[in-house]
N, C-alpha and C positions, 0 to 999 in steps of 0.2 A: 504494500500500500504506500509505502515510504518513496517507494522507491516512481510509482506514478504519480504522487502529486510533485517532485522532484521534475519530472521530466513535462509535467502539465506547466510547469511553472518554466519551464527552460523553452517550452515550446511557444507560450505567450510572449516572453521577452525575445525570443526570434520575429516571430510576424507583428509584433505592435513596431508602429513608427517611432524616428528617433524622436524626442523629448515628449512622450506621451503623456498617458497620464499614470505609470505606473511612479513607485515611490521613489526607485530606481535605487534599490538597496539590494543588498544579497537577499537571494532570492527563499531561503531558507531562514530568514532573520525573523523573529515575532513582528519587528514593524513592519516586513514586508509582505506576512501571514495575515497582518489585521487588515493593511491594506489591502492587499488582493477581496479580502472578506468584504470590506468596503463597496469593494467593487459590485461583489454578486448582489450586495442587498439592496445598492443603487438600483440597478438594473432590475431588481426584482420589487423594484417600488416602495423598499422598508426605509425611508430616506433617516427616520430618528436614528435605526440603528444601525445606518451605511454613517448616520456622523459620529457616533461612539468608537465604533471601528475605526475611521481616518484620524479621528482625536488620536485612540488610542496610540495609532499608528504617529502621528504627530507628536505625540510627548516623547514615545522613543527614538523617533531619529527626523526633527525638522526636515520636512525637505519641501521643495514646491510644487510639487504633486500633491501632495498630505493638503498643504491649506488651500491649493485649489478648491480640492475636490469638495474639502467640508466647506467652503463657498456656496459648490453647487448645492450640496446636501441640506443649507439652511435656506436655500432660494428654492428649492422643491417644499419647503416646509413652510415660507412665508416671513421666515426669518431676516426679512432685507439687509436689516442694519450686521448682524450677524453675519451674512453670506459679506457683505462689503469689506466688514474687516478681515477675514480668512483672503480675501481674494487681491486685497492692498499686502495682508501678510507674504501673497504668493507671489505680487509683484516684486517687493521690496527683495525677497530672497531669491528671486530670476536676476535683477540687476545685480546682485552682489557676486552673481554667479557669470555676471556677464551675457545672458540670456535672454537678451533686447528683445525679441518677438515675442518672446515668453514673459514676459515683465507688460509686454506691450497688451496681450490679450488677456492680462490679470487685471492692468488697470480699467480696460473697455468692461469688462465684467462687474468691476466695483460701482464703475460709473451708471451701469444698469440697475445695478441692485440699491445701489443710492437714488435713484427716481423713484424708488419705491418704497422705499426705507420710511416709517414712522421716524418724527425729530422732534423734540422740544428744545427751547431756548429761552434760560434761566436767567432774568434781569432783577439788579438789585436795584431797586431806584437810591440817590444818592441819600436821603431823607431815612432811610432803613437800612443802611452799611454801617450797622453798629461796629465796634472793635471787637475782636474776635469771632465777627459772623462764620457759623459754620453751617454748611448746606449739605445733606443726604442727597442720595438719590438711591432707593431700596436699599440705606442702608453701608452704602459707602459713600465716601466723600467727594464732593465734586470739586476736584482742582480749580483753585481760583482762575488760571490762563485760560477755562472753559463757561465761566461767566460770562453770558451775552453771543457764547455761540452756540452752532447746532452741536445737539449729542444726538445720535443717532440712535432708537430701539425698537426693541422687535417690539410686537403687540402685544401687548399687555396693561393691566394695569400697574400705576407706578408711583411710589410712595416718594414724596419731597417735606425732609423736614428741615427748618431752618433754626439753628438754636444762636443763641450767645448771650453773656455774661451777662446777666441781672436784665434778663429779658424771658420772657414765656414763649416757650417753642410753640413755632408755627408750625402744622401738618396741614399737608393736602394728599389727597389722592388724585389722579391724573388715569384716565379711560385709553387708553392708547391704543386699543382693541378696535376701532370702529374707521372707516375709512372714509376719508374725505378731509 
């Protein structure tokens, strides 16, 4: 058995073109196991856990196949903002690799899944920039150099709290769910 998926996997990486979309790791590698895995449950329409797979496969050995792919896999799911970051991730690590066409068709895929992409944009009017203001978003902190721009998320609802010093925190919730 060992010895067919060995040779299924030799026989793929023959007939796929160069800079596809395998991971392009030894073909016998767990990241290169998860991806391949990746692959069947794309193809087989399981996109949540064709993006667990490519994660997987991503944590153990970056490459830019891995963040393509989980691109595709959260734009199959509706995931915009998600698919745009994986697919600027896949840019960024084509250019590093010198892989200009490859870098070229990660950024055209960002750019698609950002026209689609859910965004809010967090303004503090200057009248309520207490000292110390601190602002959530689900939960984590939103870097001040991202006040007043777009953040990109996928749909859902989205908790914003704002606290500081000898002030009563502000909560909102935000419906990020609904289109238009």
């Amino acid at each position: 058995m060992r010895l067919f998926v060995f040779l299924s996997c030799m026989f793929a990486l023959l007939v796929a073109p160069i800079g596809d979309a395998r991971a392009q790791g030894d073909p016998g590698s767990v990241s290169q196991r998860a991806f391949d895995e990746g692959l069947k449950l794309y193809e087989a329409g399981k996109f949540k856990e064709a993006c667990q797979s490519f994660s997987n496969s991503d944590t153990l050995e970056p490459t830019v196949a891995a963040a393509y792919q989980l691109g595709r896999c959260h734009d199959k799911q509706g995931h915009h903002a998600s698919a745009r970051k994986h697919f600027l991730q896949a840019a960024d690590r084509a250019t590093a690799k010198g892989e200009d066409a490859r870098a070229k068709a990660a950024r055209g895929q960002a750019a698609e899944s950002e026209k689609k992409a859910a965004s809010l944009v967090i303004t503090v009017p200057a009248a309520s920039a207490a000292p110390g203001l601190l602002i959530k978003l689900d939960g984590v902190t939103v870097p001040g150099d991202k006040i007043g721009k777009k953040i990109y998320i996928d749909p859902r609802k989205v908790k914003l709290v704002a606290t500081a010093p000898g002030h009563k925190p502000l909560e909102t919730e935000i419906d990020a769910t609904a289109e238009g």
